[in-house]
C-alpha positions as CSV (number, residue, x, y, z in Angstrom):
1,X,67.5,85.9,80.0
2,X,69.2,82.9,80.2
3,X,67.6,79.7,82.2
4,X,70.7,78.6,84.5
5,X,73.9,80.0,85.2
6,X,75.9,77.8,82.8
7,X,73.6,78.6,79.5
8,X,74.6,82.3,80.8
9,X,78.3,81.5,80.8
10,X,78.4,79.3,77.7
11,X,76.0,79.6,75.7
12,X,76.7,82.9,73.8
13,X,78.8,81.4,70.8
14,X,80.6,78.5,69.4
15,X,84.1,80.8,69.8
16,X,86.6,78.0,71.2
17,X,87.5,79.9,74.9
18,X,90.2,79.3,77.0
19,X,89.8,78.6,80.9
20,X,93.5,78.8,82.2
21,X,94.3,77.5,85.4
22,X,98.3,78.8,86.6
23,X,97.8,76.6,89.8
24,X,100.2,78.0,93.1
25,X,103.0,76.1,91.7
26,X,105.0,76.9,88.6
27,X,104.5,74.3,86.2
28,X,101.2,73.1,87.4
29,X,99.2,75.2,84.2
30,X,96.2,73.5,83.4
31,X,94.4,74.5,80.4
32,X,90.6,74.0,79.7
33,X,88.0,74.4,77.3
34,X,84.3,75.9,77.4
35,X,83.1,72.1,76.9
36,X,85.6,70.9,79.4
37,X,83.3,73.4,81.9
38,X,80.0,71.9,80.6
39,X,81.0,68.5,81.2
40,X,83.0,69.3,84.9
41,X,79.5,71.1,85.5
42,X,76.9,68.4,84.6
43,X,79.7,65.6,86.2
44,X,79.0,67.4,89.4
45,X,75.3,68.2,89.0
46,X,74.4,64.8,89.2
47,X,76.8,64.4,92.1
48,X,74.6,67.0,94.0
49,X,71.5,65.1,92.9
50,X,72.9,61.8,94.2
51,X,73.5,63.1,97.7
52,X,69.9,64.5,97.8
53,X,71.0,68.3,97.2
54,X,67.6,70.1,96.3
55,X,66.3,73.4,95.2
56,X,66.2,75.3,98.3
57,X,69.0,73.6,100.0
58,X,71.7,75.7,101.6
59,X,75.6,74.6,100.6
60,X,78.6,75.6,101.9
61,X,81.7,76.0,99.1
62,X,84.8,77.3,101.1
63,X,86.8,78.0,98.4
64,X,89.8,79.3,96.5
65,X,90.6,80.1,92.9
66,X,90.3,77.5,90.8
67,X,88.6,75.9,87.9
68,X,87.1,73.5,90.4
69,X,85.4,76.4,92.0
70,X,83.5,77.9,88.8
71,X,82.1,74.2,88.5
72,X,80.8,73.9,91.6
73,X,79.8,77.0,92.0
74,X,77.8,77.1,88.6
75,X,76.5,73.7,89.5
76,X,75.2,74.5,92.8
77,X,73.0,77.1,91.3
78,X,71.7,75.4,88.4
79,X,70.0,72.6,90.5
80,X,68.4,75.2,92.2
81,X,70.3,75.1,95.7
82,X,72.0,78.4,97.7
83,X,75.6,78.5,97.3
84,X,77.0,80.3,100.6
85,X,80.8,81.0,100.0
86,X,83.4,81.4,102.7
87,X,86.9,83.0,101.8
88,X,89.0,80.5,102.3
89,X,92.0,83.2,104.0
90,X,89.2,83.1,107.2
91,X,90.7,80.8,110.2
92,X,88.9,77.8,111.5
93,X,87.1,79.5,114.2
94,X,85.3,82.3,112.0
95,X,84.5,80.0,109.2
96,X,82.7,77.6,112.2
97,X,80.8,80.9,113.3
98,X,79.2,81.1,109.6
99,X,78.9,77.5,109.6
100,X,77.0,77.1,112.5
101,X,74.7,80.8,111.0
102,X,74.3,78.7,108.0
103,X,73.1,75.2,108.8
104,X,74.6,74.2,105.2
105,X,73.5,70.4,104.0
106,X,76.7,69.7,102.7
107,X,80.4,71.7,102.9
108,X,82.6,71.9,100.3
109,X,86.0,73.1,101.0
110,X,89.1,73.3,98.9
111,X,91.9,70.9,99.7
112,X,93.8,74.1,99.9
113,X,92.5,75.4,103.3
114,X,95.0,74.3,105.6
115,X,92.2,73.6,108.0
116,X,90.1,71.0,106.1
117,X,91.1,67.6,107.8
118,X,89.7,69.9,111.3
119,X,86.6,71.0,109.3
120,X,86.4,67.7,108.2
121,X,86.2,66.3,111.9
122,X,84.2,68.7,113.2
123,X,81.9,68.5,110.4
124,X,81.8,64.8,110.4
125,X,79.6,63.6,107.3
126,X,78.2,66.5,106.7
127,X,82.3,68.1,105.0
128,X,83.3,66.5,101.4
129,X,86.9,67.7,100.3
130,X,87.9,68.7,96.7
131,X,90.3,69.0,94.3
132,X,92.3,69.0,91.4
133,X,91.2,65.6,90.8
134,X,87.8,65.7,91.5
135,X,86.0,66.9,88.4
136,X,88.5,68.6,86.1
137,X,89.8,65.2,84.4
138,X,86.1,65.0,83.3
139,X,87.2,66.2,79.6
140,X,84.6,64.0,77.2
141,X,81.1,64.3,75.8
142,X,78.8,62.7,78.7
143,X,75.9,60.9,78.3
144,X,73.0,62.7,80.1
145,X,69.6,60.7,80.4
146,X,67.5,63.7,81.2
147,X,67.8,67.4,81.8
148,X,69.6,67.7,84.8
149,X,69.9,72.0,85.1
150,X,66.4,73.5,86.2
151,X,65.3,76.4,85.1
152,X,66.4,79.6,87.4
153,X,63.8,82.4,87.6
154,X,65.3,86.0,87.5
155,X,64.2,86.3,91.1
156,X,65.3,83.1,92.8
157,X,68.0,83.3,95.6
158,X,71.0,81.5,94.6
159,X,74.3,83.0,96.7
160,X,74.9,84.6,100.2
161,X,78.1,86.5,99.7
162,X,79.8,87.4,103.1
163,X,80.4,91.2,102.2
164,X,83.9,92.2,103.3
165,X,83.4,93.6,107.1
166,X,86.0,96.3,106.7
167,X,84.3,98.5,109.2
168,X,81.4,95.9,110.5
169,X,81.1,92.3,111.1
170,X,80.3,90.9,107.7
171,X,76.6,90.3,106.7
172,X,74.9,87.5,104.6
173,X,74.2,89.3,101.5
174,X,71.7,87.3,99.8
175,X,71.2,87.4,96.0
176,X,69.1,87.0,93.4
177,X,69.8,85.1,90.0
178,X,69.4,88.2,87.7
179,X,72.5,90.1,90.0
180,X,74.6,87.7,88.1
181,X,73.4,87.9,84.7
182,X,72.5,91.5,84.8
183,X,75.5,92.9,86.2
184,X,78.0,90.4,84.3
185,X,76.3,92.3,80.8
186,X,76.2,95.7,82.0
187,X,79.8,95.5,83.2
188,X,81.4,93.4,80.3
189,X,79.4,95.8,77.4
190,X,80.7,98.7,79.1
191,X,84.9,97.6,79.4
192,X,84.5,96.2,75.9
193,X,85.1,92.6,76.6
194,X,85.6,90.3,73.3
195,X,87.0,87.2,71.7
196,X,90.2,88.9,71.7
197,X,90.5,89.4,76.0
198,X,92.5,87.8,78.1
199,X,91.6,88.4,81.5
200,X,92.6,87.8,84.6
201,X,91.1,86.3,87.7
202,X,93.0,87.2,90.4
203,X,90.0,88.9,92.7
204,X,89.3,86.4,95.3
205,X,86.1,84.1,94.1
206,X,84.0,84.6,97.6
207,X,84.4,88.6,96.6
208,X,81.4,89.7,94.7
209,X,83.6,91.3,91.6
210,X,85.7,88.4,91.7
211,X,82.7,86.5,90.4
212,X,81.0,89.1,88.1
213,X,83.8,90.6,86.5
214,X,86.5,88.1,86.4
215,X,84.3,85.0,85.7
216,X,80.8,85.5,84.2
217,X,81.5,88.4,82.5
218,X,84.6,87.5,80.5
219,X,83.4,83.8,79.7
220,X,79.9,85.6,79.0
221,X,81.6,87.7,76.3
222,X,84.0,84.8,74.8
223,X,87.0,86.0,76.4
224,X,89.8,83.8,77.7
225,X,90.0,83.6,81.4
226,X,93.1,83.2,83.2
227,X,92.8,82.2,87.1
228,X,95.5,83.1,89.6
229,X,94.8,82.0,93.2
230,X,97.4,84.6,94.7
231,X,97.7,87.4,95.7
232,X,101.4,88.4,95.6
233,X,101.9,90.8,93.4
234,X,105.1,89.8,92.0
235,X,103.5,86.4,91.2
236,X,100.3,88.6,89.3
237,X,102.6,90.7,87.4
238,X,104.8,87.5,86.1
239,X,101.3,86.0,84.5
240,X,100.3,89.4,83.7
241,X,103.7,89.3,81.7
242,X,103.5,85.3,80.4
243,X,99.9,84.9,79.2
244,X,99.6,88.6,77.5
245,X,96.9,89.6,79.9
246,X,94.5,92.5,78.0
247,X,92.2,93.2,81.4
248,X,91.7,92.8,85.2
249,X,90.9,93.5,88.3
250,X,92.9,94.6,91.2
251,X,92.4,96.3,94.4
252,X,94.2,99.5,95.5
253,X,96.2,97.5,98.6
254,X,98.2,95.4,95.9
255,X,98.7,98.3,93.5
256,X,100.3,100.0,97.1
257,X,102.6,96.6,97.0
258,X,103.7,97.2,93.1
259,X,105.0,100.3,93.9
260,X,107.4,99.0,96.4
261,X,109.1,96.6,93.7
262,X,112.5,97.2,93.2
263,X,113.2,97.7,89.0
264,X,109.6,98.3,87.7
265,X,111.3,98.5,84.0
266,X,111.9,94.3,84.6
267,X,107.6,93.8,84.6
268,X,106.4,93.9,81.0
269,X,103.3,94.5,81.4
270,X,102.8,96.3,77.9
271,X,99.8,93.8,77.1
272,X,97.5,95.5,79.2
273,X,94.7,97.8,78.4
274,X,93.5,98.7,81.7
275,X,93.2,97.7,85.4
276,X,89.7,97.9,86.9
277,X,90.0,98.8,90.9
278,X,87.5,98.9,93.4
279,X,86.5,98.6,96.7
280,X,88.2,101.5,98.3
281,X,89.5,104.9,96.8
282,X,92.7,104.5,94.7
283,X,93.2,108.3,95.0
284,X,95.1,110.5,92.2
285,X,98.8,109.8,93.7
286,X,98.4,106.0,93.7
287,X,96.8,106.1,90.1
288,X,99.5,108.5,88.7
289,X,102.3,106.8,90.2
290,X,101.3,103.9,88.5
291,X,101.1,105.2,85.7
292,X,104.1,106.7,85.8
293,X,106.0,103.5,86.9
294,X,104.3,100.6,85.4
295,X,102.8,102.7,82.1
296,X,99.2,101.4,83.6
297,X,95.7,102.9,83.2
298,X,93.4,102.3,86.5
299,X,89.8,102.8,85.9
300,X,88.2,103.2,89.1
301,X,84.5,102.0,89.5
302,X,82.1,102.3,92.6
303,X,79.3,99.8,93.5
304,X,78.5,96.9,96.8
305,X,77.6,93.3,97.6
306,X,74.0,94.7,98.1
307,X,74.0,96.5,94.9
308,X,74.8,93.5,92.6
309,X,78.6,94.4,92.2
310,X,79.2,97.5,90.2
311,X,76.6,100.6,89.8
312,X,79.5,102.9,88.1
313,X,82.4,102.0,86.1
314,X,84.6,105.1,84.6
315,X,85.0,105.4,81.0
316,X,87.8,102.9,79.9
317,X,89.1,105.2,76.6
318,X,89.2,108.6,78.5
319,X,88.1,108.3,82.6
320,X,87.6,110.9,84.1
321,X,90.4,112.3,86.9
322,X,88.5,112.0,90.6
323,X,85.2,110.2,89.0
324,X,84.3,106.5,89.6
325,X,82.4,107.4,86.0
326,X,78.9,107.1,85.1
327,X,76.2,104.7,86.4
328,X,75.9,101.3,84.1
329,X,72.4,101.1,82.4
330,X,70.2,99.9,85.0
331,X,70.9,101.7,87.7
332,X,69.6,104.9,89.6
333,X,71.4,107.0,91.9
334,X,69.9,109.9,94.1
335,X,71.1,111.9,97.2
336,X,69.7,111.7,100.8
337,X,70.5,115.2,102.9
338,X,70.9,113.9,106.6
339,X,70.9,115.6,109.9
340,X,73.7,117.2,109.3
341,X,73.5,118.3,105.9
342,X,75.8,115.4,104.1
343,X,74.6,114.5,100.7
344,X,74.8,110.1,100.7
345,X,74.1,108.0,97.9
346,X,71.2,106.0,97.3
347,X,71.4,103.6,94.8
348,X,68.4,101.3,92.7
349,X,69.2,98.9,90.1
350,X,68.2,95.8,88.8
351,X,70.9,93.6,90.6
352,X,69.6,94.6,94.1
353,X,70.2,92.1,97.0
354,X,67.0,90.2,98.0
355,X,67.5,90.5,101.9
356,X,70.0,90.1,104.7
357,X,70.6,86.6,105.9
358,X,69.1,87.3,108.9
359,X,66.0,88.6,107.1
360,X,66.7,92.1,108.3
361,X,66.4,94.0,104.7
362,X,68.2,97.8,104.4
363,X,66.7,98.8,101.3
364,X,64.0,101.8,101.6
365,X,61.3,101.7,98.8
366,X,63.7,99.8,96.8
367,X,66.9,101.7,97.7
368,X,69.9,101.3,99.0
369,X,70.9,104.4,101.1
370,X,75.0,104.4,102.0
371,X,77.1,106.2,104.3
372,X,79.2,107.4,101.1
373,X,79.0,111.2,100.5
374,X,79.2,112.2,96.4
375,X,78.0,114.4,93.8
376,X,77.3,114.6,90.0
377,X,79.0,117.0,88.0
378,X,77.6,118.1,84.6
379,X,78.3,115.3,82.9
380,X,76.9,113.1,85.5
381,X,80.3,111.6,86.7
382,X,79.8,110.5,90.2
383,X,82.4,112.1,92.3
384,X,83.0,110.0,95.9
385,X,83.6,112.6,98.2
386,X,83.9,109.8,101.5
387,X,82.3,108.4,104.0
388,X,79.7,109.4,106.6
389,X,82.4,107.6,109.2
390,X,85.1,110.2,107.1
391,X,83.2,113.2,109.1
392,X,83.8,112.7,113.1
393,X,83.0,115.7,116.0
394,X,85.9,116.9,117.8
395,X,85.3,118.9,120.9
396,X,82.2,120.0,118.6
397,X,83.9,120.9,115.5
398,X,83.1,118.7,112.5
399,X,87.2,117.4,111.3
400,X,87.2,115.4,108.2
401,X,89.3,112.5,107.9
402,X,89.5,112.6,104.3
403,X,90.8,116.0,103.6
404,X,93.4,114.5,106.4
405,X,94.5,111.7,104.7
406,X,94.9,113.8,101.4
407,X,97.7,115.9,103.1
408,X,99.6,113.1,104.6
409,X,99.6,111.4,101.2
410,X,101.4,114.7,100.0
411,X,104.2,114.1,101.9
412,X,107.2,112.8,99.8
413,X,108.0,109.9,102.0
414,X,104.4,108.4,102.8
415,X,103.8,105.7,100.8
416,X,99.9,105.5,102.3
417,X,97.6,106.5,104.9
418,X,94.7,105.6,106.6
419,X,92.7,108.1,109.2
420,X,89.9,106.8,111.2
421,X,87.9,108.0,114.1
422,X,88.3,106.7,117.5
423,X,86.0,107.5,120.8
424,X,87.8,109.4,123.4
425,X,86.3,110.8,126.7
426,X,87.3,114.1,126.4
427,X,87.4,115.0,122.9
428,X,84.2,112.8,122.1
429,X,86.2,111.3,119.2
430,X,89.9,112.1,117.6
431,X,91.6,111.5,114.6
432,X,93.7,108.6,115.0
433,X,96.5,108.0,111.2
434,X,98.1,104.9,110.5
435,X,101.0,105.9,108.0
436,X,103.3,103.7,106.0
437,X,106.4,105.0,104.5
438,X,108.1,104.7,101.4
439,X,111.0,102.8,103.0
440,X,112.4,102.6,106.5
441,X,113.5,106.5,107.1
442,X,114.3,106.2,110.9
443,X,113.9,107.3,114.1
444,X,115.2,111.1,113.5
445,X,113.2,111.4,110.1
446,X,109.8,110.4,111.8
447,X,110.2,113.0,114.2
448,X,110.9,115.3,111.3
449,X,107.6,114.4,110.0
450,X,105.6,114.9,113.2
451,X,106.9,117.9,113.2
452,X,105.8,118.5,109.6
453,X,102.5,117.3,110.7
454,X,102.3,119.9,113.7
455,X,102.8,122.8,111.2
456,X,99.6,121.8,109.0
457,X,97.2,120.6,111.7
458,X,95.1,122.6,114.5
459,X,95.0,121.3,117.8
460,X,91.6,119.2,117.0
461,X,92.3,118.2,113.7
462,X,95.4,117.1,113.8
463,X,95.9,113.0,114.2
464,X,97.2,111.0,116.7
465,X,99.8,108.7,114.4
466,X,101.1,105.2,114.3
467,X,103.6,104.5,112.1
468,X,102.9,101.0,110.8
469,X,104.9,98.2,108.0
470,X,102.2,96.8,106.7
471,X,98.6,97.0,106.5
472,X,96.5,94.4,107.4
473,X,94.0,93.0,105.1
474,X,90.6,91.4,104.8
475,X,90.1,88.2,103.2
476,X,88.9,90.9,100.2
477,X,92.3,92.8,100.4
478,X,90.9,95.9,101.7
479,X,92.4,96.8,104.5
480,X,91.4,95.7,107.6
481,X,89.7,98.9,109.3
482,X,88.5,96.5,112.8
483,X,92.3,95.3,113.1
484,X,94.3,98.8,112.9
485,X,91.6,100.5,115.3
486,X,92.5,97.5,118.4
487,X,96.1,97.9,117.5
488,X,95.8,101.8,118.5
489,X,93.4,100.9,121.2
490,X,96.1,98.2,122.9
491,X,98.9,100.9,122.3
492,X,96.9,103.6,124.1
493,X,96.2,100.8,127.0
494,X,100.0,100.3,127.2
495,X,99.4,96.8,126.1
C-alpha cells in the first residue's frame, strides 16, 4: 500500500497525465501536469507545517472543484491532519453549524463561496481564503530539505465526509486512509481505467464518489482528469463534447435535466464509453431514454459514505437490466430479515467508515446494516428492491411506495416522480407523490391525469399529489427528500 495519498495518486508510472481545469468561465482552461500536482502539494505541505498544522489536527476545506482543491486536500492528509469538507452549495448558517461541531484549527474556503469575506469575519484568524493564485503557479522542481509527507497507516483517520442528508440531517462520516486507496483500485480495475481515459470530474468534491472515482482513481490508473465545477448540464455536455471525454460520473437528477434539452442530435457526445450513476435509482425509463436520445450507456452502481464509496458497480461491457451488478472484490453482502419480514442489506468491506463524528458507531460485528431491501439472483447481481422508508402502513395495510412511483413513471407525460410517506392522524401515514411533467400540459390535462391516477389506485394506496417544476436538490444533487416533505406539509397547513 502506498505511504501517503500523493505516492497513491502519482506514483504508479512515469505516463505524462493531464489535470485539466475548464474553470466556470469559458476561456479560463488551465492545464496541469502530474508534477505540476507534486510540487502545488509539497508548496502547501510546508505551508500547513508553518502555521503549526499537526497530525491529529482537525481542518476545515470548504471547497469547490478545482485543481486547488485536490492539492489541499492531498496535502492535508499527508501531514497527517483530518480534512473535514463542507459543500460549498451549503449557506452560511449550516456551514457555521458544522463549523462550530468541528472546532477545525484552520478553514479553508474557496474564493468561490459567495460567503467567504462573512466566514472570514466570523472566523477571524482562524479562516485563510484560496485561490487560483495560491498554489497552482507553483509549476518547477522545488527544493525540499527533508521529507515533508509522513507516512499514513492503512487505519489512520484522515476525512469526515458530510454524507448527503437526503432523508436525515447529515452525519460526520469518518474515514480511514485505506477507504481511499482500496476503493479507488477496486473501482478503477473494475470500469477499465487506462492511459487512454479521459474522465470527467463533475461529481461535487465534498461527495464521497466525487473523490474516489473522479480523482484518485483516474489519476491512480494514468488517466487524464478533466474538472468541471458545474453542474448545468448543458455546460457538462459542451466539455463532454470539447475534451473527448471516454468516462464519468453523473447522478440520475442531471440525466432527468438532459432529457429536457431541446435538439439532443446538437450534443456529440459520441466519445463516451459509459456514464457511471449513483446515489439514487436511475430506473429502466430514465436509462433507456437516454439511451435512446443521447446514444448513452448508464452503469448503475450501489454503495455509501460509510461503506467507503462503492460496494457494487454493474458490468461496464454487458450490465445487467435492473442490477446495480456484482460486489467489487473486498466486499461482503448478506441479508437481515426484520420484524416484518423485509430482507435489508448488510454490507462488510475493507473501506468501512471508522466511526460517526460523534463517536456513535452503526456498524454491528463489522457490518453495516441499511434500510435498502435487495436480493441476489443466480448470478449474484444485486437487485435494489427499495427502501425500508419505500414500505409505509396505511390504515394497517402495508402500501409500497416504490411499486407507486413505477406506475406514475408509466405515464406518457411524467417526466419523474417521487413518493414518500407522510404521518397523518387518521390513516397513520399516506402516500404523499411529487410529479414533474414532461412539459407544462395545463390545468385540464392535470385533472385528466388525476383521473388516470384514480382508475389505478385503491382508496389507501393511492397518493396524495403535488405537481411540482423542479426538484430540489442536495448539495450532492440527489433530491432533496427533507425540502419536498415541508413543502406538502405547509400546503396541507394552507400556508
Amino acid at each position: 500500500m502506498a505511504s501517503n495519498l500523493l505516492s497513491f495518486i502519482c506514483g504508479n508510472s512515469n505516463h505524462t497525465q493531464k489535470i485539466i481545469d475548464v474553470g466556470k468561465v469559458q476561456g479560463t482552461e488551465r492545464v496541469f501536469t502530474k508534477q505540476n500536482l507534486i510540487n502545488a502539494t509539497e508548496y502547501f505541505i510546508e505551508y500547513l507545517l508553518a502555521m503549526d498544522v499537526k497530525a491529529g489536527d482537525n481542518i476545515v476545506l470548504i471547497a469547490n472543484n478545482s485543481f486547488e482543491t485536490i492539492s489541499i486536500f492531498c496535502a492535508i492528509i499527508d501531514i497527517g491532519a483530518c480534512v473535514n469538507i463542507i459543500p460549498i452549495k451549503n449557506c452560511l448558517s449550516d456551514i457555521r453549524i458544522l463549523i462550530d461541531k468541528i472546532l477545525p484549527k484552520y478553514i479553508f474556503c474557496s474564493h468561490v463561496y459567495q460567503q467567504h469575506e462573512a466566514l472570514l469575519n466570523y472566523y477571524f484568524g482562524k479562516t485563510l481564503i484560496y485561490d487560483s493564485k495560491s498554489i497552482s503557479n507553483i509549476t518547477g522542481p522545488r527544493i525540499i530539505s527533508k521529507d515533508i509527507h509522513r507516512t499514513i497507516t492503512p487505519d489512520a483517520p484522515v476525512s469526515v465526509l458530510f454524507s448527503s442528508g437526503t432523508t436525515n440531517k447529515p452525519k460526520g462520516v469518518v474515514l480511514p486512509f485505506k477507504a481511499f486507496t482500496n476503493n479507488s483500485k477496486q473501482i478503477g480495475k473494475h470500469i477499465k481505467l487506462s492511459y487512454d481515459d479521459k474522465y470527467l470530474a463533475v461529481l461535487p468534491f465534498s461527495f464521497i464518489a466525487g473523490q474516489i472515482t473522479s480523482i484518485f482513481a483516474p489519476l491512480h490508473f494514468g488517466s487524464d482528469v478533466v474538472i468541471c465545477d458545474s453542474q448545468n448540464i448543458t455546460k457538462i455536455l459542451g466539455v463532454i463534447n470539447k475534451y473527448c471525454i471516454t468516462k464519468t460520473n453523473i447522478v440520475p437528477t442531471l440525466l432527468y435535466q438532459a432529457l429536457k434539452l431541446d435538439s439532443p442530435e446538437k450534443y456529440n457526445v459520441s466519445s463516451l464509453k459509459f456514464v457511471l450513476s449513483g446515489g439514487s435509482e436511475c430506473g429502466p425509463k430514465l436509462i433507456s431514454e437516454i439511451r435512446n436520445r443521447f446514444g448513452i450507456k448508464i452503469i448503475e452502481g450501489y454503495g455509501s459514505t460509510e461503506t467507503g464509496c462503492g460496494n457494487c458497480i454493474n458490468d461496464v461491457d454487458s450490465p445487467v437490466e435492473g442490477s446495480v451488478g456484482k460486489l467489487l472484490p473486498g466486499h461482503q453482502i448478506r441479508f437481515v430479515v426484520d420484524k416484518d419480514n423485509d430482507k435489508c442489506i448488510a454490507i462488510q468491506s475493507d473501506s468501512m467508515m471508522l466511526r460517526y463524528y460523534d463517536n456513535s458507531n452503526p456498524l454491528e460485528d463489522g457490518w453495516l446494516i441499511t434500510s435498502d431491501i435487495g436480493y441476489l439472483d443466480e448470478q449474484n447481481n444485486l437487485f435494489i428492491v427499495g427502501r425500508k422508508d419505500d414500505i409505509i402502513k396505511c390504515k394497517g395495510e402495508k402500501v409500497y411506495l416504490t411499486d407507486i412511483k413505477k406506475i406514475l413513471l408509466n405515464h406518457s407525460s411524467v417526466h419523474n416522480a417521487v413518493v414518500m410517506g407522510v404521518d397523518d392522524e387518521e390513516y397513520s401515514k399516506i402516500p404523499v407523490a411529487f410529479v414533474q411533467f414532461n412539459e407544462d400540459i395545463g390545468e385540464n390535462r392535470k385533472k385528466e391525469f388525476l383521473r388516470w391516477l384514480n382508475r389505478r389506485f385503491n382508496r389507501v394506496s393511492k397518493p396524495d399529489v403535488m405537481f411540482v417544476d423542479e426538484f430540489p436538490t442536495t448539495h450532492s444533487e440527489k433530491i432533496d427528500i427533507q425540502t419536498l416533505k415541508r413543502k406538502y406539509l405547509n400546503f396541507r397547513k394552507g400556508w
